[in-house]
Backbone as a ProteinNet text record, in pm:
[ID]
protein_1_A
[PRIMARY]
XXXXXXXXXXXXXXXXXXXXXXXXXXXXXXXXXXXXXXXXXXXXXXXXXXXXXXXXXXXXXXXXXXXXXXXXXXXXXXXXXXXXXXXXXXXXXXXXXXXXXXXXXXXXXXXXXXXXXXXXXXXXXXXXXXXXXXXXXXXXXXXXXXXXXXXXXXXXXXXXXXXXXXXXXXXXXXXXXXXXXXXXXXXXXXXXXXXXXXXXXXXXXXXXXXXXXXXXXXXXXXXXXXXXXXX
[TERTIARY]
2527	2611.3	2674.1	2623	2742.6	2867.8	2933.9	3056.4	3147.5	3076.8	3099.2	3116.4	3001.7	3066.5	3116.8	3116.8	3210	3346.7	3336.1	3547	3552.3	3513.5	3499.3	3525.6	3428.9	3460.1	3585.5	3618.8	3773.7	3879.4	3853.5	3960	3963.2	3840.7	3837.3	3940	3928.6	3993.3	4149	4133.4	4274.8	4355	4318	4398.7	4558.8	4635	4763	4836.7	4940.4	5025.3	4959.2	4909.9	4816.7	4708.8	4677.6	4510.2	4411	4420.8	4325.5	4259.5	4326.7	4329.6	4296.4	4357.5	4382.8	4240.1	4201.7	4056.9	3955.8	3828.7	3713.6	3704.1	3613.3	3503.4	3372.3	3337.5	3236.7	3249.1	3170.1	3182.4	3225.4	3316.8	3370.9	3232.9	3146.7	3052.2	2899.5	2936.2	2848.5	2931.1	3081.6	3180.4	3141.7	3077.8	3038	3144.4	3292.1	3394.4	3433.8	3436.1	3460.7	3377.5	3262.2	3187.1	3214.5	3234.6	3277.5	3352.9	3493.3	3626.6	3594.7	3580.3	3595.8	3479.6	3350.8	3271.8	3318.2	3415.5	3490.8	3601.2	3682.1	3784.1	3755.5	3635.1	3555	3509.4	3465.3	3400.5	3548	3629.4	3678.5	3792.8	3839	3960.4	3820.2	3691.5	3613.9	3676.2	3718.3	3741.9	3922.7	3936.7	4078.9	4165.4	4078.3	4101.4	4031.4	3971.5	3889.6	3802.9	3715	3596.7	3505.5	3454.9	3367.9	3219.6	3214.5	3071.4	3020.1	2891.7	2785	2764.4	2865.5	2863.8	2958.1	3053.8	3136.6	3086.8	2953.8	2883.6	2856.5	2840.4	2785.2	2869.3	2983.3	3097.1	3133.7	3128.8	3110.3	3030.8	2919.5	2810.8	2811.3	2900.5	2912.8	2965.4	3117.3	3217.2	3192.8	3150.4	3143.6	3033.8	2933.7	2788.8	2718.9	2674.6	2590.6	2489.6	2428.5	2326	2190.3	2105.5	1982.1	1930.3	1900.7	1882.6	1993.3	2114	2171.2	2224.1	2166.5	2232.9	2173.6	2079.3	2069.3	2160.2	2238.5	2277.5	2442.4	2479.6	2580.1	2597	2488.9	2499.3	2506.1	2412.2	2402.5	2588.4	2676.3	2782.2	2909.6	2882.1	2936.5	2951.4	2787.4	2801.2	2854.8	2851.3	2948.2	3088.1	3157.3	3273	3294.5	3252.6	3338.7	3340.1	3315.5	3319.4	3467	3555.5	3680.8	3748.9	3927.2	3963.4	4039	4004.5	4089.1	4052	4110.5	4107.9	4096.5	4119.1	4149.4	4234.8	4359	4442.6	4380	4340.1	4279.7	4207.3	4130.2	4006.5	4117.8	4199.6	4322.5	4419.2	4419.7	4473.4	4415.6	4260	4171.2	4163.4	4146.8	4138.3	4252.7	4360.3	4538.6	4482.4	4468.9	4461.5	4368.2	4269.5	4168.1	4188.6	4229.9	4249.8	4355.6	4466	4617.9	4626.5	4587.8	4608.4	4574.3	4460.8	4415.8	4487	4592.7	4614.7	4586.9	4523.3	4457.2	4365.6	4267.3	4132.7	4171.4	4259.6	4292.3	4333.4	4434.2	4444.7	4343.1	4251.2	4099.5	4049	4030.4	4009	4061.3	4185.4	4231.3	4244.6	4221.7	4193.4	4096.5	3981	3834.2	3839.3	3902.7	3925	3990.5	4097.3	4140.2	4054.8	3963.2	3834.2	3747.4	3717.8	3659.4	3725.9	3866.4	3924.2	3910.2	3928.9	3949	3822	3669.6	3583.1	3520.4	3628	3579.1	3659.1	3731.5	3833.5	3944.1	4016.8	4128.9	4138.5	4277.1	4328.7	4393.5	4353.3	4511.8	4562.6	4681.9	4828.2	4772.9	4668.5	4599.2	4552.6	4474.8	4390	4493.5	4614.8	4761	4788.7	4841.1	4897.3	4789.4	4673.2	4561.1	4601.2	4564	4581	4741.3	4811.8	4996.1	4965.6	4910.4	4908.5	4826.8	4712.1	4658	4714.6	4793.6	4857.7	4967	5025	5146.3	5084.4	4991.3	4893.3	4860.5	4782.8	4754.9	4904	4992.1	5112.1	5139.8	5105	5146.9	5274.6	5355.7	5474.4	5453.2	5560.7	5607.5	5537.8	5586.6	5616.9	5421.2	5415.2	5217.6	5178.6	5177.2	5096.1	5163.9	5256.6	5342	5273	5196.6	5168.2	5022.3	4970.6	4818.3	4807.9	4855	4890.3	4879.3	5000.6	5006.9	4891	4820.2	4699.4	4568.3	4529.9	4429.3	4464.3	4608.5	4698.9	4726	4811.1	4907.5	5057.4	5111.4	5294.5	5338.7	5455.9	5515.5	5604.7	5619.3	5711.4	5831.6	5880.6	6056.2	6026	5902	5921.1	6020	6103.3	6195	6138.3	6049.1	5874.7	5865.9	5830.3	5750.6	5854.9	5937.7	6064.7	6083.2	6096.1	6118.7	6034	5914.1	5766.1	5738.6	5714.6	5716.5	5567.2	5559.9	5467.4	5588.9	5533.9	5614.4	5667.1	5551.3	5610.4	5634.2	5685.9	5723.9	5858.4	5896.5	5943.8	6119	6208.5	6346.5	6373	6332.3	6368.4	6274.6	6195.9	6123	6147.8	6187.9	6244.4	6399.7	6461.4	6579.1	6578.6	6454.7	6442.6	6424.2	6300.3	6247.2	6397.5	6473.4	6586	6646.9	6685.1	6754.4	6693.6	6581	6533.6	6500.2	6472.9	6472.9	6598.5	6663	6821.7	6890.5	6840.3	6889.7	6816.7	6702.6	6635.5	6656.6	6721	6752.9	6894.6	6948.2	7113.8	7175.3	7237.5	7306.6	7390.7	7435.3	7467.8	7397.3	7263.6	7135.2	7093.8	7105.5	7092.3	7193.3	7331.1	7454.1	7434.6	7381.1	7391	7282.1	7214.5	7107.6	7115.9	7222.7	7279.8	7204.1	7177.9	7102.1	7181.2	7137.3	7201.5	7242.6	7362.9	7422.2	7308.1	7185.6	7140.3	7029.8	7025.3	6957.1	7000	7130.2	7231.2	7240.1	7240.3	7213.4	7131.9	7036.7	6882	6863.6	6941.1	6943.7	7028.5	7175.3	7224.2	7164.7	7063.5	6966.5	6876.9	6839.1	6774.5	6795.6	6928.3	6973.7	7016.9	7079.5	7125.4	7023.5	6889.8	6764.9	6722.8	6743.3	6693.6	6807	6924.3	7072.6	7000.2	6991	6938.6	6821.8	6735.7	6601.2	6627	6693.7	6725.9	6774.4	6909.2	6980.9	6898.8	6836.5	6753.4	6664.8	6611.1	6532	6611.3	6736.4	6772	6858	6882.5	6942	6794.8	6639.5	6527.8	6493.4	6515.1	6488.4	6614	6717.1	6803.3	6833.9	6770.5	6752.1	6637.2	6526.3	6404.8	6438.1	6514.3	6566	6623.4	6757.7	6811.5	6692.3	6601.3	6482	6412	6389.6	6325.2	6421.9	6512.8	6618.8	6648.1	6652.4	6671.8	6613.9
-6171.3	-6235.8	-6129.7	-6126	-6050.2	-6021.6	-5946	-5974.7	-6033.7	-6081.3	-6212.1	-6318.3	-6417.8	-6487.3	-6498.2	-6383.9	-6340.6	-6388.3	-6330.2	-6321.9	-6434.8	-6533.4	-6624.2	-6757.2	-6743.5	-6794.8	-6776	-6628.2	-6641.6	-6731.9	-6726.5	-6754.2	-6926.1	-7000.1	-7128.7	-7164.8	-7091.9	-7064.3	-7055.1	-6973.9	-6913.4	-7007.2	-7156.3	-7164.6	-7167.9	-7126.6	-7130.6	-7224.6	-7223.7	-7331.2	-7397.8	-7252.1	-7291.1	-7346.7	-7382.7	-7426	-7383.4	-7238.8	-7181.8	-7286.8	-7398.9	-7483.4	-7396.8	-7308.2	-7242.6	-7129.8	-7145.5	-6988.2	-7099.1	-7014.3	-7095.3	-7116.7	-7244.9	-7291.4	-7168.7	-7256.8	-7137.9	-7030.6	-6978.6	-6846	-6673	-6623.6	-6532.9	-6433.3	-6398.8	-6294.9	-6388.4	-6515.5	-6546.5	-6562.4	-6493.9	-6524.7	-6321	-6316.2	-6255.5	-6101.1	-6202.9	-6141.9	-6066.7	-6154.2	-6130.1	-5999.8	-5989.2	-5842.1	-5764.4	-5812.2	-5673	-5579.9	-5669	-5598	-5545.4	-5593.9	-5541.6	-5352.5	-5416.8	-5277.1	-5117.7	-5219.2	-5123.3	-5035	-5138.8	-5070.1	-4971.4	-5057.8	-4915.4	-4832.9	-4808.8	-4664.1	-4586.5	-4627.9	-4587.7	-4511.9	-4573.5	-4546.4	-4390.8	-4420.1	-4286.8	-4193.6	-4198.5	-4126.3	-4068.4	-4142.6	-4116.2	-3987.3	-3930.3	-3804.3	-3692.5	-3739.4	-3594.6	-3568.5	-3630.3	-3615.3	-3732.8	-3809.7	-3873.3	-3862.9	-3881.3	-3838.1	-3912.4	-3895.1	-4013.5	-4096.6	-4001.5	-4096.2	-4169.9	-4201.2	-4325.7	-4444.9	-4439.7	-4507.1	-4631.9	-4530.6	-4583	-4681.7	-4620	-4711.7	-4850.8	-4782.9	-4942.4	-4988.7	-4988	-5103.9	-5148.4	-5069.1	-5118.3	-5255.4	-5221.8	-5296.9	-5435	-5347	-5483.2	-5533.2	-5574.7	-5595.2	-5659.3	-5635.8	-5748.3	-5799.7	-5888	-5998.8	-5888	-5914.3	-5833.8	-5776.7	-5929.9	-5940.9	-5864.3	-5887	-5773	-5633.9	-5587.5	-5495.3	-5355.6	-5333.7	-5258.1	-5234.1	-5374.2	-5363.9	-5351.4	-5362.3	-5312.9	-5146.8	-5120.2	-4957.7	-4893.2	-4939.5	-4892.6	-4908.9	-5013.2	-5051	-4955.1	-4895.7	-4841.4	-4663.7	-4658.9	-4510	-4497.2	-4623.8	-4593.3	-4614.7	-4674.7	-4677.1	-4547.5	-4485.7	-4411.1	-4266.1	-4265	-4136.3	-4098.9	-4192.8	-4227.6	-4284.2	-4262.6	-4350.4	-4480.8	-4432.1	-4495.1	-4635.9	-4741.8	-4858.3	-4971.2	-4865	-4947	-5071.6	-5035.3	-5095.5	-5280.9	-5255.3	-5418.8	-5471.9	-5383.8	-5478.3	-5519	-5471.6	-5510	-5648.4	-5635.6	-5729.2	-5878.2	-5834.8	-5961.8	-6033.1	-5958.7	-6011.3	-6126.9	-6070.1	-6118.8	-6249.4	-6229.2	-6333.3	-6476.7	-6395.1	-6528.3	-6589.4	-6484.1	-6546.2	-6489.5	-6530.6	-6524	-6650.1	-6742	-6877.2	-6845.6	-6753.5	-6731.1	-6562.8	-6590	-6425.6	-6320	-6421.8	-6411.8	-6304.7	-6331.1	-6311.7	-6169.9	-6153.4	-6046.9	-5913.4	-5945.6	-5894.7	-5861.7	-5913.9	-5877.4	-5766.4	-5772.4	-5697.1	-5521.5	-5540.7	-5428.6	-5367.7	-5436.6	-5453.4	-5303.7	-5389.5	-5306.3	-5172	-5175.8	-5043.5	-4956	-5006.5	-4885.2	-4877.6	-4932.2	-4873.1	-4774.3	-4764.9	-4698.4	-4550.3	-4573.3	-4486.3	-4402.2	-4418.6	-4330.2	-4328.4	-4379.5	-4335.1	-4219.1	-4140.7	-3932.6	-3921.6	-4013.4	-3927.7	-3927.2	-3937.8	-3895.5	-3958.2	-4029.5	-4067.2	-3994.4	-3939.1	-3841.2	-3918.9	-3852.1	-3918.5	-3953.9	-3883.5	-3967.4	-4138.6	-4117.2	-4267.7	-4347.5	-4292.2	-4380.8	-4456.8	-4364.5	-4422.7	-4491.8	-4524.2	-4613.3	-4704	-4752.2	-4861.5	-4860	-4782.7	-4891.8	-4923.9	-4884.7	-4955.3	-5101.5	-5069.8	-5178.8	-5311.7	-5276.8	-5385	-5437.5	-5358.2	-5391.6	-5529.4	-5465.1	-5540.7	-5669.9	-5685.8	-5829.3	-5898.6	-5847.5	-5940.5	-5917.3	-5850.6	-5817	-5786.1	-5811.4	-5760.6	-5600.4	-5491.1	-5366.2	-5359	-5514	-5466.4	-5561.5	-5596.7	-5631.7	-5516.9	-5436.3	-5310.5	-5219.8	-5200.6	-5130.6	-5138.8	-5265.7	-5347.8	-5254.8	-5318.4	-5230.2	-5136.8	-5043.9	-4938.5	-4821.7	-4919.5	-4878.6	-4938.2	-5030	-5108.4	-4983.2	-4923.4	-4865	-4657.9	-4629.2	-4523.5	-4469.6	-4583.2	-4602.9	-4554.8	-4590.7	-4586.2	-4485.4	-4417.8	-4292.4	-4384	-4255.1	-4334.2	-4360.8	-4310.8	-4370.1	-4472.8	-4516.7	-4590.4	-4717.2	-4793.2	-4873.3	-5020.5	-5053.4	-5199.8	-5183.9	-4994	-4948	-4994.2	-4948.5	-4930.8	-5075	-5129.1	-5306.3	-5387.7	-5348.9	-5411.5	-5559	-5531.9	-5611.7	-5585.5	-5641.9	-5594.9	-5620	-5496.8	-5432.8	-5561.4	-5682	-5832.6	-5921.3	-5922.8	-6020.2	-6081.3	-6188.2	-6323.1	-6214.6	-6260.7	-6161.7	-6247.9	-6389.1	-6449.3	-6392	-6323.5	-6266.8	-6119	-6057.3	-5956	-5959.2	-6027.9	-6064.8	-6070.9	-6176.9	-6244.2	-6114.4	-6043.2	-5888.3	-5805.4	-5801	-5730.6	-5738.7	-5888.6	-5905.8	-5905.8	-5924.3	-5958.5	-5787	-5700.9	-5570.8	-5471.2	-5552.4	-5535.6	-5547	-5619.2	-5735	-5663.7	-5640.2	-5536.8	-5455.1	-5353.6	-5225	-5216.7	-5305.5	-5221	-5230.6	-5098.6	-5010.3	-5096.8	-5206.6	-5296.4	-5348.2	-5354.6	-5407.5	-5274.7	-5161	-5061.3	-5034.3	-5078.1	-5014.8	-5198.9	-5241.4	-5406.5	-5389.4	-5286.7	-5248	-5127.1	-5055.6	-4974.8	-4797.5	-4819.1	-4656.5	-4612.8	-4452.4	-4323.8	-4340.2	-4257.1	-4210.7	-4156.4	-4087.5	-4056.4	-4176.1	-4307	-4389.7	-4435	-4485.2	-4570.2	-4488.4	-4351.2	-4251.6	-4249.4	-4297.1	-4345.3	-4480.7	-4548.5	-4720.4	-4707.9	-4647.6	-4591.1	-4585.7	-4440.7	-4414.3	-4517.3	-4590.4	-4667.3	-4811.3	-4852.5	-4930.7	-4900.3	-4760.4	-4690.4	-4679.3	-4656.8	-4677.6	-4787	-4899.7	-4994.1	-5067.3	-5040.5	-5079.6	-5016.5	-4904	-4837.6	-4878.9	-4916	-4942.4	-5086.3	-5153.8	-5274	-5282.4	-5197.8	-5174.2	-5150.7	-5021.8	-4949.1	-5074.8	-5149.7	-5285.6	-5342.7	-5389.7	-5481.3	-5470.9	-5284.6	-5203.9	-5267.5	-5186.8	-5183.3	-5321.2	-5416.7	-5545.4	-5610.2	-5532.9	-5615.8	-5562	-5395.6	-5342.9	-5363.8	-5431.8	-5542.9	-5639.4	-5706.8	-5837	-5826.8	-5682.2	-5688.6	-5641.7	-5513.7	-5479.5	-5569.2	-5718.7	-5794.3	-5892	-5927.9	-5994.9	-5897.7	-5765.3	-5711.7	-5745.4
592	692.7	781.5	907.1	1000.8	981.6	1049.7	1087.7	1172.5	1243.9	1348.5	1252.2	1161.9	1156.8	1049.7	939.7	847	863.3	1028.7	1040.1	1092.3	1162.1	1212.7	1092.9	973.5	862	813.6	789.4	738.6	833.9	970.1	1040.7	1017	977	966	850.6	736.2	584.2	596.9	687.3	699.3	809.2	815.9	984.3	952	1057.6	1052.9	1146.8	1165.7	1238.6	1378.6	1444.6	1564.6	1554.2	1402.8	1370.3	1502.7	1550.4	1606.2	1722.7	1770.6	1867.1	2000.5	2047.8	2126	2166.7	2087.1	2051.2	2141.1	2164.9	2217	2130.2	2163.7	2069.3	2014	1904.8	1873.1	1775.2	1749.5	1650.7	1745.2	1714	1794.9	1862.8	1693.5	1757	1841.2	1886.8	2007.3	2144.9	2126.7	2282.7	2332	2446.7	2458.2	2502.7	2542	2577.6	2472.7	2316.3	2166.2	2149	2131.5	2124.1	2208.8	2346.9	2436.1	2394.8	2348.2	2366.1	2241.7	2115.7	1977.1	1975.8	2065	2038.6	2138.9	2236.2	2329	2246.1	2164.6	2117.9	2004.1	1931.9	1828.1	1893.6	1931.3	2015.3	2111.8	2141.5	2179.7	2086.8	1966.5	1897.2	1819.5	1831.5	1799.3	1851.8	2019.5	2100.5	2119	2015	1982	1984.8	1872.4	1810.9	1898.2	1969.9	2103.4	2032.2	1932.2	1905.7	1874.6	1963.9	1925.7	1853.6	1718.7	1654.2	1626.5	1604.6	1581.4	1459	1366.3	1235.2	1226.3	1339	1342.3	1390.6	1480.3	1498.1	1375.6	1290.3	1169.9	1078.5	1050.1	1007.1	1134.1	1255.4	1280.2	1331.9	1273.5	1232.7	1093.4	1054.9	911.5	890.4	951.9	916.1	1071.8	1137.7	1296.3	1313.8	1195.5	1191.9	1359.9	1415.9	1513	1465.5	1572.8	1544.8	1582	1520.5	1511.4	1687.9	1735.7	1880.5	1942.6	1923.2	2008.4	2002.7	1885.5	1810.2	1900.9	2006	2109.7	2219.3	2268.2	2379.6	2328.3	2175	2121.5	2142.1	2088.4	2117.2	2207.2	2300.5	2427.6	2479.7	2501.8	2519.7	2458.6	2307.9	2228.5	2279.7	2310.5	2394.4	2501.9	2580.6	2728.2	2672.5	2608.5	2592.1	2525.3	2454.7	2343.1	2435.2	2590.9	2635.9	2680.5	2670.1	2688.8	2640	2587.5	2545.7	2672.9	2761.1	2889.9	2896.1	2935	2908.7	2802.5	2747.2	2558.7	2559.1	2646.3	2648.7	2700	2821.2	2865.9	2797.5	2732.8	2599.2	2513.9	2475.7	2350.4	2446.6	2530.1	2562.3	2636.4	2643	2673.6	2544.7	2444.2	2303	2274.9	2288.3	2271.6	2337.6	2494.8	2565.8	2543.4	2529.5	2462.2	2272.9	2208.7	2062.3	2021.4	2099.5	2036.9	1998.5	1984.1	1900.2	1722.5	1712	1574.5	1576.6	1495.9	1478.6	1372	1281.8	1180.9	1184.4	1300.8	1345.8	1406	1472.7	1549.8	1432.1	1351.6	1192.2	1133.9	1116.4	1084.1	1148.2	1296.8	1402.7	1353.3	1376.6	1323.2	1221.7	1089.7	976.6	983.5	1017.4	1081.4	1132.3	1239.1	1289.8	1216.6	1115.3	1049.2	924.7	884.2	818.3	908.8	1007.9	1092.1	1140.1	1102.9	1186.5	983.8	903.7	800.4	722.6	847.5	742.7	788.5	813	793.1	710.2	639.4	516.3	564.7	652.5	737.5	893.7	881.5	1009.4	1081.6	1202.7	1240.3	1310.3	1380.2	1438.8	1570	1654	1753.8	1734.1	1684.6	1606.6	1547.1	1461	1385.8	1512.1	1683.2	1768	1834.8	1800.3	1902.8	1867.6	1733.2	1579.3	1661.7	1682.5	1643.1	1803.5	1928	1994.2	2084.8	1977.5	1996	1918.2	1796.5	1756.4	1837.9	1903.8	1986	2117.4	2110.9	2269.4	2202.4	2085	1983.2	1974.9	2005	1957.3	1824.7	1739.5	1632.8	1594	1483.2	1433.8	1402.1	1410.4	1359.4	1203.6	1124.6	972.1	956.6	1075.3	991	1013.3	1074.6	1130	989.8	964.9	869.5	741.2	705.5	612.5	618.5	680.9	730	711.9	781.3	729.8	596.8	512.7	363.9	307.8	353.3	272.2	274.1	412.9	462.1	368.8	381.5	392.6	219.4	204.5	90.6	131.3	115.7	105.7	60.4	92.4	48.7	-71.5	-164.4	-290.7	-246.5	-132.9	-124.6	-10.7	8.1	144.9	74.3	120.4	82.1	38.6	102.2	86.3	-73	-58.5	-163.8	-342.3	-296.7	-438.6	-427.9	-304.8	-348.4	-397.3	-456.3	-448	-387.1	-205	-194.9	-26.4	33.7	163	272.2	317.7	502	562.3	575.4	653.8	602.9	424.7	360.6	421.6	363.6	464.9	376.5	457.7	451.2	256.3	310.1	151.5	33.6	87.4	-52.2	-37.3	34.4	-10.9	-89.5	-25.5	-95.1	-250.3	-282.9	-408.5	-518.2	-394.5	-496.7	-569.6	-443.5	-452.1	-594.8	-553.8	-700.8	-837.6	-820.5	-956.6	-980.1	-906.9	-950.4	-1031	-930.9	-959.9	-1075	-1113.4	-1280.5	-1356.1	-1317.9	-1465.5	-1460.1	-1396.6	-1386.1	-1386.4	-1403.4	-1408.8	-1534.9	-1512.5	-1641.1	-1764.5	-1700.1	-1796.6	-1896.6	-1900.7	-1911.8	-2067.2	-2017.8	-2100	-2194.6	-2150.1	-2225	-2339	-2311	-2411.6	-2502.4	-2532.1	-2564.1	-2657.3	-2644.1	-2744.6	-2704.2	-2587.2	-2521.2	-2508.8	-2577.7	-2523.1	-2359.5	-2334.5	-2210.6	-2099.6	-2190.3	-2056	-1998.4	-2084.3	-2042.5	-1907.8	-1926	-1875.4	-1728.1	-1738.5	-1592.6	-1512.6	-1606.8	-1553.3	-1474.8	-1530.6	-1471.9	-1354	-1370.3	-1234.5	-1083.1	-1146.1	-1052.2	-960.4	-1087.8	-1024	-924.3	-999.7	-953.9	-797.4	-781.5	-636.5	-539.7	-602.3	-495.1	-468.7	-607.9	-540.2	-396.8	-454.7	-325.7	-186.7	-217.6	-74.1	26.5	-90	-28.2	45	10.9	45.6	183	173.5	260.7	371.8	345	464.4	555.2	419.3	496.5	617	556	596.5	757.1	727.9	926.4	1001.9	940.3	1014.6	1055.9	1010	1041.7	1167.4	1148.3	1225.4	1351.5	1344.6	1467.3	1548.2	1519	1511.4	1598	1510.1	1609.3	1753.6	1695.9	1875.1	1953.8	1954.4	2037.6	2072.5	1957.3	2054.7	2143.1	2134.5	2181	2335.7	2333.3	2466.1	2575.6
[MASK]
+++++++++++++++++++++++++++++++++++++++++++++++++++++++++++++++++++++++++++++++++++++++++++++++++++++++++++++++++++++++++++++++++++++++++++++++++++++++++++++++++++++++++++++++++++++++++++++++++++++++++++++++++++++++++++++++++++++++

């Protein structure tokens, strides 16, 4: 099965509030606009890093399969785009425009690319800022891209998501929920009812103070979120 209608399938699976009403009709990888932009933005986020090579080619054909019949005029398309990263931006935002009803689909999209972008082993901070700005252009949230991210990346141990076990765009009520219930198992009261040595109880401290923090930290980044979009 392609990847056309691979993702196309998920997006049926997956419908959300917009039930994808809004998208053409059809399977994405026969909207011809749909392959444009997606083989533009792969070849181009190649071009990210100031080196476009031929074995990225490869990863995306991996991950962005085409249809047999067109899988020439993909390439051919792929080599003119990837001589530049210049106009990335309008393919990212024809996409938005035509399937911002399924955002699902678009998530996928990028999904993709950051397989592409780390299959040399390594993303650099060029290719990080393609990926955070092509999500910005999809309409994407800060904390889905954040999410992505740590999925493709992995998370630093103090990232605050990370100590809360919870994902970058979980709903504020499930981080909350994480909060506490982390909270409750880890505090020192918990250890001292339990009959532990002193340096247990130092230990639960600790932990309990990171988990306060991590919370905290969430809860500035989210609300400085809101006013930026409110401005």
């Amino acid at each position: 099965m392609s990847f056309w209608r691979k993702i196309a399938g998920l997006a049926v699976r997956n419908l959300d509030e917009a039930d994808c009403a809004q998208c053409p009709p059809g399977l994405p990888g026969e909207d011809p606009a749909f392959s444009t932009a997606v083989t533009a933005l792969g070849a181009k986020l190649a071009k990210a890093d100031g080196d476009a090579r031929t074995g990225e080619y490869d990863a995306f054909s991996i991950v962005f399969q085409s249809e047999p019949q067109s899988s020439g005029n993909v390439r051919r398309l792929y080599n003119l785009a990837r001589q530049t990263t210049r106009g990335f931006e309008s393919y990212a935002r024809r996409l938005k425009k035509r399937y911002g009803g399924c955002p699902q689909l678009l998530e996928d999209v990028l999904d993709g690319l950051f397989h592409i972008a780390g299959s040399d082993g390594a993303v650099t901070a060029d290719e990080l800022s393609y990926l955070e700005r092509v999500s910005e252009l999809f309409g994407q949230s800060p904390l889905t891209f954040r999410r992505l991210k740590a999925t493709h990346l992995g998370a630093a141990n103090d990232d605050p998501y990370t100590i809360l076990g919870v994902a970058p765009d979980a709903t504020d009520e499930a981080v909350r929920a994480s909060w506490k219930a982390q909270l409750s198992e880890a505090h020192p009261d918990r250890a001292r009812a339990r009959g532990l040595p002193s340096e247990f109880i130092e230990v639960a401290e600790a932990k309990a103070a990171a988990i306060n923090a991590a919370f905290d930290t969430v809860v500035r980044e989210r609300r400085a979120m809101t006013l930026q979009g409110a401005a």
